[in-house]
C-alpha positions in Angstrom: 110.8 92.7 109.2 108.7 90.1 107.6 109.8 88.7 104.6 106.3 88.4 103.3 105.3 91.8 102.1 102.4 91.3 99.9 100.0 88.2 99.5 96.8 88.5 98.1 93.7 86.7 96.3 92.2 89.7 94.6 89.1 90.3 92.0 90.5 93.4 90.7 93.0 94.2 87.9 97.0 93.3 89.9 99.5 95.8 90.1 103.1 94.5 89.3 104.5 97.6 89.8 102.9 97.7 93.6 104.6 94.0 93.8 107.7 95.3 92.4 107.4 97.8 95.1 106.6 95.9 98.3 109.5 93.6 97.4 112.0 96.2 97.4 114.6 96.2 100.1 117.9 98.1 100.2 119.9 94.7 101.0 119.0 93.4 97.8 121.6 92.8 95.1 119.3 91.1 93.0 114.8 91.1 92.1 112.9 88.6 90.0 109.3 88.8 89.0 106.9 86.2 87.0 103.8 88.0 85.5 101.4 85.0 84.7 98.8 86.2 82.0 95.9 84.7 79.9 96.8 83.3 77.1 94.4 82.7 74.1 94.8 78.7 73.6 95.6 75.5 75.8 96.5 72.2 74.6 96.0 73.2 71.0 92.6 74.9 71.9 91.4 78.2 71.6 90.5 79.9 75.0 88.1 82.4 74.8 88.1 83.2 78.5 88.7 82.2 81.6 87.2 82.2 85.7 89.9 81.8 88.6 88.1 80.1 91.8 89.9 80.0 95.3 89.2 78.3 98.7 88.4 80.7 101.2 91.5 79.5 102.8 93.5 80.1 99.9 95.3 83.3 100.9 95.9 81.9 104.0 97.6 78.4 102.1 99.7 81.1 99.7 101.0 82.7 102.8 102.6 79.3 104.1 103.7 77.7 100.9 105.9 82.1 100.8 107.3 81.0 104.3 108.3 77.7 103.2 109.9 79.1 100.1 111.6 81.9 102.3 112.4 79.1 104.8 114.0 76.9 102.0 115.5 79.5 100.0 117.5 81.4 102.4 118.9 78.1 104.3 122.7 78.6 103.3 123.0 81.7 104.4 122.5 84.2 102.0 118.7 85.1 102.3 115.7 86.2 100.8 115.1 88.9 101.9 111.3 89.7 100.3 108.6 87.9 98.3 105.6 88.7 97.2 102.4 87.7 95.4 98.9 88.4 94.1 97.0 85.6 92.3 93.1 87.3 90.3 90.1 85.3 91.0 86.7 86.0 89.1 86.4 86.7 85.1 89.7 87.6 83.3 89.9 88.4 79.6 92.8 86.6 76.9 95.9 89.7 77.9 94.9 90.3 82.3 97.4 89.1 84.6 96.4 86.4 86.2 99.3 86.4 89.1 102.4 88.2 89.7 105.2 86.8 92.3 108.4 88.1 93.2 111.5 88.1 94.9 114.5 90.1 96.1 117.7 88.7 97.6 120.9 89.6 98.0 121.6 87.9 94.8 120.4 87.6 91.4 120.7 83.5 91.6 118.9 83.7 95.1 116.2 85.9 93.8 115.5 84.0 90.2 115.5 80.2 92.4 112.9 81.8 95.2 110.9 83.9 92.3 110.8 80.0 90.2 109.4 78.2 93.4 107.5 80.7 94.5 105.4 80.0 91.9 105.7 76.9 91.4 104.5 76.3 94.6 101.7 78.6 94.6 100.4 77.0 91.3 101.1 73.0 93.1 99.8 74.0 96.6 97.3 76.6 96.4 93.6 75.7 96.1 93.1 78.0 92.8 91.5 76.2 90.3 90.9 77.6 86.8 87.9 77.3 84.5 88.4 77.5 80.8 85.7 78.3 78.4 87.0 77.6 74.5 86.0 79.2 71.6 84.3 76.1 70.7 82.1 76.3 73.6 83.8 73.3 75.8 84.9 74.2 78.7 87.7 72.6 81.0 88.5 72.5 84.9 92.0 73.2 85.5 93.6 72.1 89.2 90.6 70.8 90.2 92.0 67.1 90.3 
């Protein structure tokens, strides 16, 4: 069984109870989820709204940095058994959920380190880059370096 269960760039509303849900494994002892969601300021700014842009290889890139976290995770032995993530792209509102990741493992350290780098990782590696459009009408590109 593949521990990648779900990976996903999507342009619709994200589910984290169908993450939950593809994460879930009888061997695990322990699950961690992140929810990501817009938040109504940045750096002492007021956001008004945001866009989420990805390369077209960008599910593909998310894929690889989950097997490197699984990879790196689960190298003493007691594994990861499941991850999962979906990242929105397009027009999202202050409240939407912008990603959700989890992770199950036989234990609930296992699952909260691989949930933490997961995205971390995803945020560092993937090409998503955020545009930011403040409620003074400046606007800011975000992991576009």
């Amino acid at each position: 069984m593949d521990a990648i269960s779900l990976v996903g760039l999507r342009e619709s509303p994200i589910s984290v109870d169908e993450v939950l849900a593809a994460v879930g494994d009888p061997r695990a002892g322990g699950t961690a989820c992140f929810i990501g969601t817009v938040r109504d300021h940045d750096h002492g700014r007021a956001v008004a709204r945001l866009a989420y842009s990805a390369h077209p290889r960008g599910e593909a890139e998310m894929r690889g940095v989950m097997e490197k976290v699984v990879a790196d995770t689960s190298g003493d032995g007691r594994p990861v058994w499941r991850v999962a993530a979906l990242h929105r792209v397009g027009e999202l509102e202050i409240g939407d959920t912008a990603v959700v990741a989890a992770a199950a493992a036989g234990h609930r350290d296992e699952a909260f380190d691989a949930c933490r780098r997961l995205i971390d990782d995803i945020k560092a590696q993937v090409p998503i880059w955020k545009h930011q459009v403040f409620s003074d009408g400046g606007t800011e590109w975000v992991g576009a370096e």
